[in-house]
N, CA, C, O and CB atoms as a CASP TS submission, in Angstrom:
PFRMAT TS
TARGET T0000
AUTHOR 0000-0000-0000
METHOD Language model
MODEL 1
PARENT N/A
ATOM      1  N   UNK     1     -13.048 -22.673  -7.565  1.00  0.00           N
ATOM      2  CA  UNK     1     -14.008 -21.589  -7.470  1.00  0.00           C
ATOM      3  C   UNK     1     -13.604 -20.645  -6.341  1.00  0.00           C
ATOM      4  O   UNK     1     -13.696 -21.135  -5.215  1.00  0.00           O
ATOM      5  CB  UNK     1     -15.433 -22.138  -7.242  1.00  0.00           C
ATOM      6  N   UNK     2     -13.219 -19.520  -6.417  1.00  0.00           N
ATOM      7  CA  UNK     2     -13.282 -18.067  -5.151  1.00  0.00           C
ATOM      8  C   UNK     2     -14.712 -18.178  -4.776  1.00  0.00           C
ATOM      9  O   UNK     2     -15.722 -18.521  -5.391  1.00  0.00           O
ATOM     10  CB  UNK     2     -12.945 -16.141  -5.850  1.00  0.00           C
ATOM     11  N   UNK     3     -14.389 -17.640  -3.151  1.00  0.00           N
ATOM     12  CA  UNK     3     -15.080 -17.595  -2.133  1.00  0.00           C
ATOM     13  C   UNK     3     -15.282 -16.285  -1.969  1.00  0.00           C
ATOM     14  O   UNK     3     -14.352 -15.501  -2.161  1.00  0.00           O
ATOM     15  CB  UNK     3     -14.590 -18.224  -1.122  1.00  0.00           C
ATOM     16  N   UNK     4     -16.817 -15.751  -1.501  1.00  0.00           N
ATOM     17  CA  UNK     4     -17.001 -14.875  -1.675  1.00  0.00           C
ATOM     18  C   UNK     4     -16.506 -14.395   0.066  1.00  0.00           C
ATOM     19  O   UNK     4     -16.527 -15.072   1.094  1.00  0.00           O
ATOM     20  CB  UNK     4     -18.310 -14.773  -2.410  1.00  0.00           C
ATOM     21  N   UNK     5     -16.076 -12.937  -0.170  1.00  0.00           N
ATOM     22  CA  UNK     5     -15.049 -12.005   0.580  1.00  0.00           C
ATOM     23  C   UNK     5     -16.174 -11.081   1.129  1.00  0.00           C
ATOM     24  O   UNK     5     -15.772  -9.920   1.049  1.00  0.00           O
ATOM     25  CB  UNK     5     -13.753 -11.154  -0.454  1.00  0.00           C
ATOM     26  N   UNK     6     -17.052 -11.125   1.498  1.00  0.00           N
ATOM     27  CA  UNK     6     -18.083  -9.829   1.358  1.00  0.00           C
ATOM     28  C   UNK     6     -18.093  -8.799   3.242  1.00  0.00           C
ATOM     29  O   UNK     6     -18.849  -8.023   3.826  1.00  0.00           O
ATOM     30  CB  UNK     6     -20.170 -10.783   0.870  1.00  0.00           C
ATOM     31  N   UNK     7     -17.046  -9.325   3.445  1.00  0.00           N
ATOM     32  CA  UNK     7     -16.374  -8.252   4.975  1.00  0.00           C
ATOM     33  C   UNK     7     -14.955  -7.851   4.734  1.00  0.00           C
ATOM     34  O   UNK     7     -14.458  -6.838   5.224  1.00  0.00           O
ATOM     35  CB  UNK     7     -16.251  -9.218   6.706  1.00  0.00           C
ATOM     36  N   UNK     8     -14.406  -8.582   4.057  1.00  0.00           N
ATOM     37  CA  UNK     8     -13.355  -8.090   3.312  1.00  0.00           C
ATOM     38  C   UNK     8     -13.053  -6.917   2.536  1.00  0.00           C
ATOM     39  O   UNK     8     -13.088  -7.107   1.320  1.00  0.00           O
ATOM     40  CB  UNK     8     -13.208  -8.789   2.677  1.00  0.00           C
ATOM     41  N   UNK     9     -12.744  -5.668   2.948  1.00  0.00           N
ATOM     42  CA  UNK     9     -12.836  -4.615   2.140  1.00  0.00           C
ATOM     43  C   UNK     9     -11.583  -4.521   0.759  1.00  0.00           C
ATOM     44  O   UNK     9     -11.666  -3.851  -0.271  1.00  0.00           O
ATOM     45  CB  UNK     9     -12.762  -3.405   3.202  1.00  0.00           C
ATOM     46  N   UNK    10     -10.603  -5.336   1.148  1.00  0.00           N
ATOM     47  CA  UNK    10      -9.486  -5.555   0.410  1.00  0.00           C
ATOM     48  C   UNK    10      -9.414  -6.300  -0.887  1.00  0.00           C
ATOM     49  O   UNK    10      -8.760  -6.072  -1.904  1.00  0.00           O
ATOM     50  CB  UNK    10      -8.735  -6.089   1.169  1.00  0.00           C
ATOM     51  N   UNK    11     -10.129  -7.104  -0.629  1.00  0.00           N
ATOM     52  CA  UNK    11     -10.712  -8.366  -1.514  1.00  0.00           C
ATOM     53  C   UNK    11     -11.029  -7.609  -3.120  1.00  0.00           C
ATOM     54  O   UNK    11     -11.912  -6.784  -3.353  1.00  0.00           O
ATOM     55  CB  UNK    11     -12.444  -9.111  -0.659  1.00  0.00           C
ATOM     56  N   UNK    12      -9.869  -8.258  -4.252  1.00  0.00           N
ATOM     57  CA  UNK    12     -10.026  -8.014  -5.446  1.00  0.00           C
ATOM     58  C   UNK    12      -9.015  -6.526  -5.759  1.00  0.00           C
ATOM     59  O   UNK    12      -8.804  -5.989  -6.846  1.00  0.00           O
ATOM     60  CB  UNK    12     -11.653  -7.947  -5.675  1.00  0.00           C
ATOM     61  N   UNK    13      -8.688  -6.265  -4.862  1.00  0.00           N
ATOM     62  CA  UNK    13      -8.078  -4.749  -4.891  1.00  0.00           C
ATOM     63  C   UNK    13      -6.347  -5.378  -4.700  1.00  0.00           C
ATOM     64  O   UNK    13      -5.704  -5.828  -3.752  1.00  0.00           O
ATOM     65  CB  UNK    13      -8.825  -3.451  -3.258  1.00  0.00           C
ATOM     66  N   UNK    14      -6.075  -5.122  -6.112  1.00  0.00           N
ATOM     67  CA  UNK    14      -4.021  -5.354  -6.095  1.00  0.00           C
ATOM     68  C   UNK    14      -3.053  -4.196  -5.578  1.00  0.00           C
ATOM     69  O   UNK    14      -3.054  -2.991  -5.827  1.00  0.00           O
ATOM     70  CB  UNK    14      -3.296  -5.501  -7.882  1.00  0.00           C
ATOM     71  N   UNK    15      -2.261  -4.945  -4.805  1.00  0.00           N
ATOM     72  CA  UNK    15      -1.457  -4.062  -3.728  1.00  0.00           C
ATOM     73  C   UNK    15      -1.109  -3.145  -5.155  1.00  0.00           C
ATOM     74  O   UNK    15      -1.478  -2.025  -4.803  1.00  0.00           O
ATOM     75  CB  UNK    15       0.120  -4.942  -2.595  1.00  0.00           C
ATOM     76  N   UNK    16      -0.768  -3.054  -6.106  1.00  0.00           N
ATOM     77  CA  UNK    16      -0.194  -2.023  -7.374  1.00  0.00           C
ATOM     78  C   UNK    16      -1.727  -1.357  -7.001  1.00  0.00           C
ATOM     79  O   UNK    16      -1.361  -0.863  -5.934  1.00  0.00           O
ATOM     80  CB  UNK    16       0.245  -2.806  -9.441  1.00  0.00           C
ATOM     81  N   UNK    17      -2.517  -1.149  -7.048  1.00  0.00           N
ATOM     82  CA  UNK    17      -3.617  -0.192  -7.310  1.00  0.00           C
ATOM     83  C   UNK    17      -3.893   0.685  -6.020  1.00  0.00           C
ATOM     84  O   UNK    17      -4.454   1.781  -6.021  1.00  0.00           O
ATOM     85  CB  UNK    17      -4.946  -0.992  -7.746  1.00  0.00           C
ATOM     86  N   UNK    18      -3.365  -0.039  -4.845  1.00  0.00           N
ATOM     87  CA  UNK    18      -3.371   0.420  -3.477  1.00  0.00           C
ATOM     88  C   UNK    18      -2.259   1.754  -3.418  1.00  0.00           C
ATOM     89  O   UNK    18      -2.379   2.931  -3.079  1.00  0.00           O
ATOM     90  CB  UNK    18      -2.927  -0.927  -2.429  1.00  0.00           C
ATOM     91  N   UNK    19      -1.281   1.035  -3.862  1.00  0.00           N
ATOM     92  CA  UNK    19       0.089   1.939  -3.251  1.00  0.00           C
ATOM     93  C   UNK    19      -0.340   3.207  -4.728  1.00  0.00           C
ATOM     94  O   UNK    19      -0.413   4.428  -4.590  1.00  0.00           O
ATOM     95  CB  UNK    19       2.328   0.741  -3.342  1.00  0.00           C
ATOM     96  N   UNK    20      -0.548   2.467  -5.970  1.00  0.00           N
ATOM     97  CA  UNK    20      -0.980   4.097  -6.595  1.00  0.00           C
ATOM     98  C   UNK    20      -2.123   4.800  -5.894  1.00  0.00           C
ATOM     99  O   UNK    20      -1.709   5.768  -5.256  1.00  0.00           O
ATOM    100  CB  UNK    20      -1.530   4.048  -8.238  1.00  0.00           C
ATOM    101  N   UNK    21      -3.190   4.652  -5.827  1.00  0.00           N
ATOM    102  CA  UNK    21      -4.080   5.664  -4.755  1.00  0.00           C
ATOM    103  C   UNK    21      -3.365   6.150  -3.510  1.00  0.00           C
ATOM    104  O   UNK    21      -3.679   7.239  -3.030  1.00  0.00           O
ATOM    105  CB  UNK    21      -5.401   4.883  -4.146  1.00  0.00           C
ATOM    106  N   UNK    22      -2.196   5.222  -2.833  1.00  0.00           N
ATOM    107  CA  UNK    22      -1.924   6.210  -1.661  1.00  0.00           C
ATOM    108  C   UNK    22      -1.153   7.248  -2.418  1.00  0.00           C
ATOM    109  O   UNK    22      -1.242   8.431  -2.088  1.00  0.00           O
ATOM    110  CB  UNK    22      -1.042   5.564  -0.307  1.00  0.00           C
ATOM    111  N   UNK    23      -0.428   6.875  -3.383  1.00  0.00           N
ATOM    112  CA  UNK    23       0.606   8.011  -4.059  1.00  0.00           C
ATOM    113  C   UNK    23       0.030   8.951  -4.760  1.00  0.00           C
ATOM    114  O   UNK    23       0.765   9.855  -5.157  1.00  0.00           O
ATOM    115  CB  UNK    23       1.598   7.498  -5.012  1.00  0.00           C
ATOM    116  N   UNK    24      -1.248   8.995  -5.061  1.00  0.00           N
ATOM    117  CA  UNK    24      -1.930  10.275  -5.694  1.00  0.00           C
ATOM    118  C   UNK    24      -2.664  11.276  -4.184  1.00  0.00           C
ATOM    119  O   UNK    24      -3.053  12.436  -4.047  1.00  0.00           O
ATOM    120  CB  UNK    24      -3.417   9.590  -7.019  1.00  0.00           C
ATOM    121  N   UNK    25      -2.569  10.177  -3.356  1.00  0.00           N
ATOM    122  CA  UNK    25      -4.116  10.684  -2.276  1.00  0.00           C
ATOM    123  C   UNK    25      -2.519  11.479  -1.677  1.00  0.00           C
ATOM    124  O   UNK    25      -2.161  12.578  -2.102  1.00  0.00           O
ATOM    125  CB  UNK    25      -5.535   8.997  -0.798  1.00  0.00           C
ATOM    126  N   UNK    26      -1.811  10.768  -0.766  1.00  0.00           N
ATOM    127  CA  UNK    26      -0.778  12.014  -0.470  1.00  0.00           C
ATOM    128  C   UNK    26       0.605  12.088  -0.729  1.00  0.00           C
ATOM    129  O   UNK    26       1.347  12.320   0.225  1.00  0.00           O
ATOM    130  CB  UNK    26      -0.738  12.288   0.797  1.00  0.00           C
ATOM    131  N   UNK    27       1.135  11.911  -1.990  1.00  0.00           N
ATOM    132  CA  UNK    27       2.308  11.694  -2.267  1.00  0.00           C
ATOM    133  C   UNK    27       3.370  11.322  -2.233  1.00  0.00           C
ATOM    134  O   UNK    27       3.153  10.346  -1.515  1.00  0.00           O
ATOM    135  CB  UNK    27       2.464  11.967  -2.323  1.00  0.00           C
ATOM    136  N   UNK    28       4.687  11.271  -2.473  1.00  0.00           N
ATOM    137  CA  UNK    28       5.478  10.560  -1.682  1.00  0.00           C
ATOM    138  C   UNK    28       6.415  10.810  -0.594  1.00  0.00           C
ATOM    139  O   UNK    28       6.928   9.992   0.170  1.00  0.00           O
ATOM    140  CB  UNK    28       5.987  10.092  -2.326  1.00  0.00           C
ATOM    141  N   UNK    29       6.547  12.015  -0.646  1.00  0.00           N
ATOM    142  CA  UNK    29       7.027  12.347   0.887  1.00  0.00           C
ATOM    143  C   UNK    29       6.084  12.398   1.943  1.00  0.00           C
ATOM    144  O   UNK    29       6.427  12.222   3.112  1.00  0.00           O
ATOM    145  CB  UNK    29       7.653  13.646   0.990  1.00  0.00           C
ATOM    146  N   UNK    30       4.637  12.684   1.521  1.00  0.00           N
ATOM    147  CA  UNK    30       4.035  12.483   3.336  1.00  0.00           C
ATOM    148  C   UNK    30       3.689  11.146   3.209  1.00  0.00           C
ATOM    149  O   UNK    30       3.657  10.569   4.296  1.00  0.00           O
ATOM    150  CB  UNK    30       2.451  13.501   4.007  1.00  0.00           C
ATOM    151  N   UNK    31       3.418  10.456   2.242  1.00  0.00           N
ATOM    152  CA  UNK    31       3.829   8.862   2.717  1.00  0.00           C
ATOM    153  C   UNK    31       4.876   8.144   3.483  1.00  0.00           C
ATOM    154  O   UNK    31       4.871   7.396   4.461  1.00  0.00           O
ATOM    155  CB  UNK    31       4.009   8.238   1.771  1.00  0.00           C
ATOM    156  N   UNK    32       5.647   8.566   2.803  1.00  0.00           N
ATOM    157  CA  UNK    32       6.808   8.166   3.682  1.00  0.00           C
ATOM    158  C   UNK    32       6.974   8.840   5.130  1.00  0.00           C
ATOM    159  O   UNK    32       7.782   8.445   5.970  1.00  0.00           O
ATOM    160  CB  UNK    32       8.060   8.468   2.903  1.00  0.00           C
ATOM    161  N   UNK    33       6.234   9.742   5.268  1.00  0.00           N
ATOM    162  CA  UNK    33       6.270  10.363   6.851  1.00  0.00           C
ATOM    163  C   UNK    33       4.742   9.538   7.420  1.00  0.00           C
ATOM    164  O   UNK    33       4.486   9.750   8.605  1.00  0.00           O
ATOM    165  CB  UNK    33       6.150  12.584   6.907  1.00  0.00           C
ATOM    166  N   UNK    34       3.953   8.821   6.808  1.00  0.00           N
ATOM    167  CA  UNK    34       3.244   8.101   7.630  1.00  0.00           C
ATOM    168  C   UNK    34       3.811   6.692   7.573  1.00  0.00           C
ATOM    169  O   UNK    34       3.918   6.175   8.685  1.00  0.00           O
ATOM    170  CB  UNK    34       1.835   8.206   7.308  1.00  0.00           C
ATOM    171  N   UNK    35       4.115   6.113   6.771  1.00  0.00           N
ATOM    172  CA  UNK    35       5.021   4.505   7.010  1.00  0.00           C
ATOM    173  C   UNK    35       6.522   4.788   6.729  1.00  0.00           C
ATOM    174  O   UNK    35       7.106   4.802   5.646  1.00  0.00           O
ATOM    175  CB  UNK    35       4.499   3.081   5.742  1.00  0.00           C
ATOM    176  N   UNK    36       6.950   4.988   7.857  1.00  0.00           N
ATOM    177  CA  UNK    36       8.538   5.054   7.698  1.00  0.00           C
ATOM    178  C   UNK    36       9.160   3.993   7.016  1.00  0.00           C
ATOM    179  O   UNK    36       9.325   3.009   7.737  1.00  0.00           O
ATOM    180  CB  UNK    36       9.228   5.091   8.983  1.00  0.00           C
ATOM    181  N   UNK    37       9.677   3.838   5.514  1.00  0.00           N
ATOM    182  CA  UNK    37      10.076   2.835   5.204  1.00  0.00           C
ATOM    183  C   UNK    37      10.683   3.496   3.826  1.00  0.00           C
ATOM    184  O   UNK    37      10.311   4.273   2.947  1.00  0.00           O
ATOM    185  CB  UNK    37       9.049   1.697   5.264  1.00  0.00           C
ATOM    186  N   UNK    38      11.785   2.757   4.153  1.00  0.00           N
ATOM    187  CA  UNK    38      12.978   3.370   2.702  1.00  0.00           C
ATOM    188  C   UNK    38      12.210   3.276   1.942  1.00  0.00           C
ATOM    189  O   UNK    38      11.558   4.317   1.870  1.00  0.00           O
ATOM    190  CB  UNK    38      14.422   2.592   2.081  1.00  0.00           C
ATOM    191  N   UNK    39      11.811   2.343   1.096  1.00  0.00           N
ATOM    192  CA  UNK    39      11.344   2.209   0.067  1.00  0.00           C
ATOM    193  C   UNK    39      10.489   3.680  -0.463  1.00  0.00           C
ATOM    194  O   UNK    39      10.216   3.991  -1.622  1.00  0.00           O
ATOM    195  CB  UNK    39      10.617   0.969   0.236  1.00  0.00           C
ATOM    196  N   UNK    40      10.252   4.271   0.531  1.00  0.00           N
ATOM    197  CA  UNK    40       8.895   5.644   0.399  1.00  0.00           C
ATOM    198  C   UNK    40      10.215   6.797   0.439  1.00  0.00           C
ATOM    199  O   UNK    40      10.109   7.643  -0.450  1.00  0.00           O
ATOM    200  CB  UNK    40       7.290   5.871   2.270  1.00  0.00           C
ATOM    201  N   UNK    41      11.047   6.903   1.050  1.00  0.00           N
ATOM    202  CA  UNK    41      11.755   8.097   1.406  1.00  0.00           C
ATOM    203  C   UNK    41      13.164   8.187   0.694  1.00  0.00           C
ATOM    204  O   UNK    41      13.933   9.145   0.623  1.00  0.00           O
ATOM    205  CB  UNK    41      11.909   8.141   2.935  1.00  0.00           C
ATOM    206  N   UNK    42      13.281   6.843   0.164  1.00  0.00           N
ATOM    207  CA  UNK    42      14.707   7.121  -0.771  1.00  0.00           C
ATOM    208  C   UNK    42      14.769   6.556  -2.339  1.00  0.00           C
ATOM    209  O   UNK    42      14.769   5.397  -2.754  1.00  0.00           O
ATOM    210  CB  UNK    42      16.046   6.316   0.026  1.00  0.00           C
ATOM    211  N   UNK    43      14.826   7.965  -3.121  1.00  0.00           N
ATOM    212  CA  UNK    43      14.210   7.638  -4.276  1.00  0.00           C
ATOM    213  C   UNK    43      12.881   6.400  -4.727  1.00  0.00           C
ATOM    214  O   UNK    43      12.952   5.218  -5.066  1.00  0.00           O
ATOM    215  CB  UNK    43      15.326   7.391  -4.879  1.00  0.00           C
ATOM    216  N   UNK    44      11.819   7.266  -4.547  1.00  0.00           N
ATOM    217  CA  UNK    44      10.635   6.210  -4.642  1.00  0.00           C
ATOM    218  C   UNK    44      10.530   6.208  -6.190  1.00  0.00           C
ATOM    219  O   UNK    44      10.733   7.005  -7.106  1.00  0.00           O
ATOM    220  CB  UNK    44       9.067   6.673  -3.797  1.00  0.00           C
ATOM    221  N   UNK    45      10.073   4.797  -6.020  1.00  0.00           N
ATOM    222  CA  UNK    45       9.372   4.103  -7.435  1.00  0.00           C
ATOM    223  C   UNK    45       8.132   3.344  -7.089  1.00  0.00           C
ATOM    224  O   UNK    45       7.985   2.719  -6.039  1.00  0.00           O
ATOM    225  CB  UNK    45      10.411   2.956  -8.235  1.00  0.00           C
ATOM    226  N   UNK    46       7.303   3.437  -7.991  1.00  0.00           N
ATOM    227  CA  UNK    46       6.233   2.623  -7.734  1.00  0.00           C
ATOM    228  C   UNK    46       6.807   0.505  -7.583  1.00  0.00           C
ATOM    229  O   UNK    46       6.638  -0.535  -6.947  1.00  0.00           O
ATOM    230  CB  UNK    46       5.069   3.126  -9.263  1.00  0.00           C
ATOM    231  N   UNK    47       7.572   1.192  -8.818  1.00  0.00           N
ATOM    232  CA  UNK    47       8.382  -0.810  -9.161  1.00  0.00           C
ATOM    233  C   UNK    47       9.039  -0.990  -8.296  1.00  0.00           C
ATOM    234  O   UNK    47       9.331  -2.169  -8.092  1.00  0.00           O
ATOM    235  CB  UNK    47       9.533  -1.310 -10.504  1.00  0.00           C
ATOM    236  N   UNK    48       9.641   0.139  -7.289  1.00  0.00           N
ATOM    237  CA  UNK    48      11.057  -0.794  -7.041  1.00  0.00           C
ATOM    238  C   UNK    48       9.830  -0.841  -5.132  1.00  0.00           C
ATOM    239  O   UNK    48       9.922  -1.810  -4.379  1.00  0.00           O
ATOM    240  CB  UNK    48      13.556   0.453  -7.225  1.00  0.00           C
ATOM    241  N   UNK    49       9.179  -0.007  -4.912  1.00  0.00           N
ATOM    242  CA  UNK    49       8.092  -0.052  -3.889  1.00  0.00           C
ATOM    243  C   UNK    49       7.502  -1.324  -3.367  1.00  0.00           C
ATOM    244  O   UNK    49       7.500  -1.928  -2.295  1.00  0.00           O
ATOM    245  CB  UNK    49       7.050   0.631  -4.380  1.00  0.00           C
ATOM    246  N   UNK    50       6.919  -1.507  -4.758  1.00  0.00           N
ATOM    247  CA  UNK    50       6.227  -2.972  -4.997  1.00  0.00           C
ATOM    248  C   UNK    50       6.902  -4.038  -4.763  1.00  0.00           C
ATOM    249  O   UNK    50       6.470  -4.856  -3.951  1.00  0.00           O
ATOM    250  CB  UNK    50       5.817  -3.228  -6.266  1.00  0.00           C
ATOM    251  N   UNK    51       7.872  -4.200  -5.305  1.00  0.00           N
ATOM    252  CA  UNK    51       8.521  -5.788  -5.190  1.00  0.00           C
ATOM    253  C   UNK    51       9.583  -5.504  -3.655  1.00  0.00           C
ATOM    254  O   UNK    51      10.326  -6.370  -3.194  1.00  0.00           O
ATOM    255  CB  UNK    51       9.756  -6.336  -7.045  1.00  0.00           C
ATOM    256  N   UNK    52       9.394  -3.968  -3.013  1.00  0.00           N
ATOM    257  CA  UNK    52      10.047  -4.823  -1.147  1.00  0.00           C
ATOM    258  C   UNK    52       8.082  -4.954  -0.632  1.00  0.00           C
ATOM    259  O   UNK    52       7.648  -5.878   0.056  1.00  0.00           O
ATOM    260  CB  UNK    52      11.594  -2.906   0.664  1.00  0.00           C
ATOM    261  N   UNK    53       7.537  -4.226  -0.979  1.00  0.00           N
ATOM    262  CA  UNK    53       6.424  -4.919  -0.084  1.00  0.00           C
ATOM    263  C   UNK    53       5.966  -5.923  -0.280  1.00  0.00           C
ATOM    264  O   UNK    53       5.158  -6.348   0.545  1.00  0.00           O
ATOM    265  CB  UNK    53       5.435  -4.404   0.064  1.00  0.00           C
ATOM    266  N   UNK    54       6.332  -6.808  -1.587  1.00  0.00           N
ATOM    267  CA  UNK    54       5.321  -8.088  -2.105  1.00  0.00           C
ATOM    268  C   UNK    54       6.238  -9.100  -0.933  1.00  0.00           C
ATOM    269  O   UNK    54       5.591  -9.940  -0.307  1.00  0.00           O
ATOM    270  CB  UNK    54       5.430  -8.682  -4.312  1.00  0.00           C
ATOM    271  N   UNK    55       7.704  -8.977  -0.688  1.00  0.00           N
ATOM    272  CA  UNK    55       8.772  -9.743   0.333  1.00  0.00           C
ATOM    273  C   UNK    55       8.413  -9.144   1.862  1.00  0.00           C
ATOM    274  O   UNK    55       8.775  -9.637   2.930  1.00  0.00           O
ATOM    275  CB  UNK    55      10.610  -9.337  -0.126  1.00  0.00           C
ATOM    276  N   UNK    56       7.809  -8.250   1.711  1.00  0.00           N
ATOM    277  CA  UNK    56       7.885  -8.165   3.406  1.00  0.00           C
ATOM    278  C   UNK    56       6.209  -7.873   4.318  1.00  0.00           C
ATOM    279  O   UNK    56       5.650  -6.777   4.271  1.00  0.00           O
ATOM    280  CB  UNK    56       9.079  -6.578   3.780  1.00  0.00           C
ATOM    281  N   UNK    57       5.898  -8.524   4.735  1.00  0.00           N
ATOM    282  CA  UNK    57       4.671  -8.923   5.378  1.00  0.00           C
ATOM    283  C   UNK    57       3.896  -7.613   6.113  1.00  0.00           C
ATOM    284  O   UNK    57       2.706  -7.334   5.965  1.00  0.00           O
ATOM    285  CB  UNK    57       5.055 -10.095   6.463  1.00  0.00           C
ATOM    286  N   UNK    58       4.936  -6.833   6.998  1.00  0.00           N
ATOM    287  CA  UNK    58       4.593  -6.043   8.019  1.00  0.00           C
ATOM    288  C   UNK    58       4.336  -5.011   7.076  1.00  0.00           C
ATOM    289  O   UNK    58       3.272  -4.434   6.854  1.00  0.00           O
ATOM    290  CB  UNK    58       5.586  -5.810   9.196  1.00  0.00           C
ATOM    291  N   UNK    59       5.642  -4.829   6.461  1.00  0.00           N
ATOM    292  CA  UNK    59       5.393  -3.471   5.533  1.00  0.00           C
ATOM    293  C   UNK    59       3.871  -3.168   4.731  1.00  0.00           C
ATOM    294  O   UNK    59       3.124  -2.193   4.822  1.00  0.00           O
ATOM    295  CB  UNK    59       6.545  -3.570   4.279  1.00  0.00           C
ATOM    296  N   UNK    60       3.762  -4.342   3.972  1.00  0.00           N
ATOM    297  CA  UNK    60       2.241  -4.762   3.613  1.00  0.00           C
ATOM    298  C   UNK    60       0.921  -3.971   4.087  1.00  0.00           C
ATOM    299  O   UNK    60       0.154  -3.047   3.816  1.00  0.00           O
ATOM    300  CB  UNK    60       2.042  -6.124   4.175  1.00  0.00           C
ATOM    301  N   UNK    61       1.196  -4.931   4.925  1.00  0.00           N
ATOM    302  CA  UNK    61       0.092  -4.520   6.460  1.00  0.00           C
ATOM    303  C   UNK    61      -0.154  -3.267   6.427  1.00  0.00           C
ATOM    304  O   UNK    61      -1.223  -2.792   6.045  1.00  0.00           O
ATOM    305  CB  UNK    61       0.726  -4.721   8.095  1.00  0.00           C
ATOM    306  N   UNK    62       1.101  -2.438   6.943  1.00  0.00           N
ATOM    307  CA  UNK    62       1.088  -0.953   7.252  1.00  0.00           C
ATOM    308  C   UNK    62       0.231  -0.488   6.135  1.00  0.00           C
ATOM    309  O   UNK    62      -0.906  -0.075   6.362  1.00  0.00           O
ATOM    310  CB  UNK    62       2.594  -0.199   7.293  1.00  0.00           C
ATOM    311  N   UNK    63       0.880  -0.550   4.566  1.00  0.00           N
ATOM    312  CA  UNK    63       0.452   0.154   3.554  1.00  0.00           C
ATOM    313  C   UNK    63      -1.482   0.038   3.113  1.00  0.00           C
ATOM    314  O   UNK    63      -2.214   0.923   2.671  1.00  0.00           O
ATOM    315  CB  UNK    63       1.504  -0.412   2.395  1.00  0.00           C
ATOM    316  N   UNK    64      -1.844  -1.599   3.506  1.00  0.00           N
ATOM    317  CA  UNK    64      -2.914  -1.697   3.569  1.00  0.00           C
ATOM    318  C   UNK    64      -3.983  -0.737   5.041  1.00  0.00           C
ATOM    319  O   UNK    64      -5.128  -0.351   5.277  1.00  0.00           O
ATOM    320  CB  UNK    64      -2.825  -3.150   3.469  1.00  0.00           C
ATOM    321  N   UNK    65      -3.126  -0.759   5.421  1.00  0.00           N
ATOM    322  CA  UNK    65      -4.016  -0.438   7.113  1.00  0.00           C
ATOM    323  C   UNK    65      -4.392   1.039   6.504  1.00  0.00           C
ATOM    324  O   UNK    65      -5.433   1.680   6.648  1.00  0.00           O
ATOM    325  CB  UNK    65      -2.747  -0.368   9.099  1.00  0.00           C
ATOM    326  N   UNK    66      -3.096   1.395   5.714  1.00  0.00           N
ATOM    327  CA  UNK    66      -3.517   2.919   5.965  1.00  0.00           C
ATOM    328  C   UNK    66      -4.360   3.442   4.919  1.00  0.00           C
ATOM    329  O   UNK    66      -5.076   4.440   4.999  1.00  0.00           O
ATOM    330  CB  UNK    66      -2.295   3.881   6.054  1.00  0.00           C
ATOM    331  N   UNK    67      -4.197   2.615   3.850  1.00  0.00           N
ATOM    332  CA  UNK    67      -5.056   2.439   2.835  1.00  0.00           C
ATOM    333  C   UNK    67      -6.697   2.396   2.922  1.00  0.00           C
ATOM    334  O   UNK    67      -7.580   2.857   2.199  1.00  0.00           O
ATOM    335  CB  UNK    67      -4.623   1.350   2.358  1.00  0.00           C
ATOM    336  N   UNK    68      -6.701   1.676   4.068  1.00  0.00           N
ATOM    337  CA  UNK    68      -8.030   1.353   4.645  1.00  0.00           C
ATOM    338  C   UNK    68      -8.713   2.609   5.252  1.00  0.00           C
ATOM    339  O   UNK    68      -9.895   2.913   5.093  1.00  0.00           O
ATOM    340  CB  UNK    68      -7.880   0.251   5.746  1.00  0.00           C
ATOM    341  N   UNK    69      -7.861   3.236   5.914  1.00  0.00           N
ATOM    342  CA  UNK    69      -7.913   4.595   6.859  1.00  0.00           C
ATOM    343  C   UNK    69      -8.241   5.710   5.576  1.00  0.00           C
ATOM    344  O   UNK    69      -9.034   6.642   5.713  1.00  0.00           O
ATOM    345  CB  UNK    69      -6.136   4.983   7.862  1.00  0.00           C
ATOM    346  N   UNK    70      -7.731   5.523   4.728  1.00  0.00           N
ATOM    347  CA  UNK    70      -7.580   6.791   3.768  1.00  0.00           C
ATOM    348  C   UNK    70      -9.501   6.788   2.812  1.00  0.00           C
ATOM    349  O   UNK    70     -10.270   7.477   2.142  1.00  0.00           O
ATOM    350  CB  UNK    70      -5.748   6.352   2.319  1.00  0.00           C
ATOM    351  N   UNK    71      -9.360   5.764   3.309  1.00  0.00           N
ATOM    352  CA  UNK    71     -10.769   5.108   1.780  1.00  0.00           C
ATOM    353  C   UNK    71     -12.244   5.345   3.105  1.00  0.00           C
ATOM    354  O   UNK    71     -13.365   5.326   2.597  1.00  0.00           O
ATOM    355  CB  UNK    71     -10.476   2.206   0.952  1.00  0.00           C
ATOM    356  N   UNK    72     -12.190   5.522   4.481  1.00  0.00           N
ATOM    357  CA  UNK    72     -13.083   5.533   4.999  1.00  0.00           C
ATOM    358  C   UNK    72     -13.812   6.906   4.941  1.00  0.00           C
ATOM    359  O   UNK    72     -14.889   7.058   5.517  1.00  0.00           O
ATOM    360  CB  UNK    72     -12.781   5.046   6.034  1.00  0.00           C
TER
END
């Protein structure tokens, strides 16, 4: 049985649905000028995006943090 998340603003929300809202909210070059990270600044893909952030922890983070920032 899941536990309910109810301070959790993240909770139920898939990093694919995250990184598309940041990519509509500000595209992909001023994304990539707020999280410096290849993946955003050299030839972006949503697919090829996804599978370095699902491997890398920090990167994550960043994309969620700002995600968080963008939705307030």
């Amino acid at each position: 049985m899941q536990q309910e998340q109810p301070n959790n603003p993240l909770h139920g929300v898939k990093l694919s649905e995250i990184l598309q809202y940041l990519v509509s909210y500000y595209g992909w070059e001023e994304l990539g000028n707020q999280i410096k990270i290849n993946c955003f600044r050299s030839n972006p893909t949503i697919k090829s995006s996804l599978k370095f952030l699902r491997r890398t922890p920090w990167a994550r983070k960043k994309v969620e943090d700002l995600y968080l920032k963008s939705i307030d």
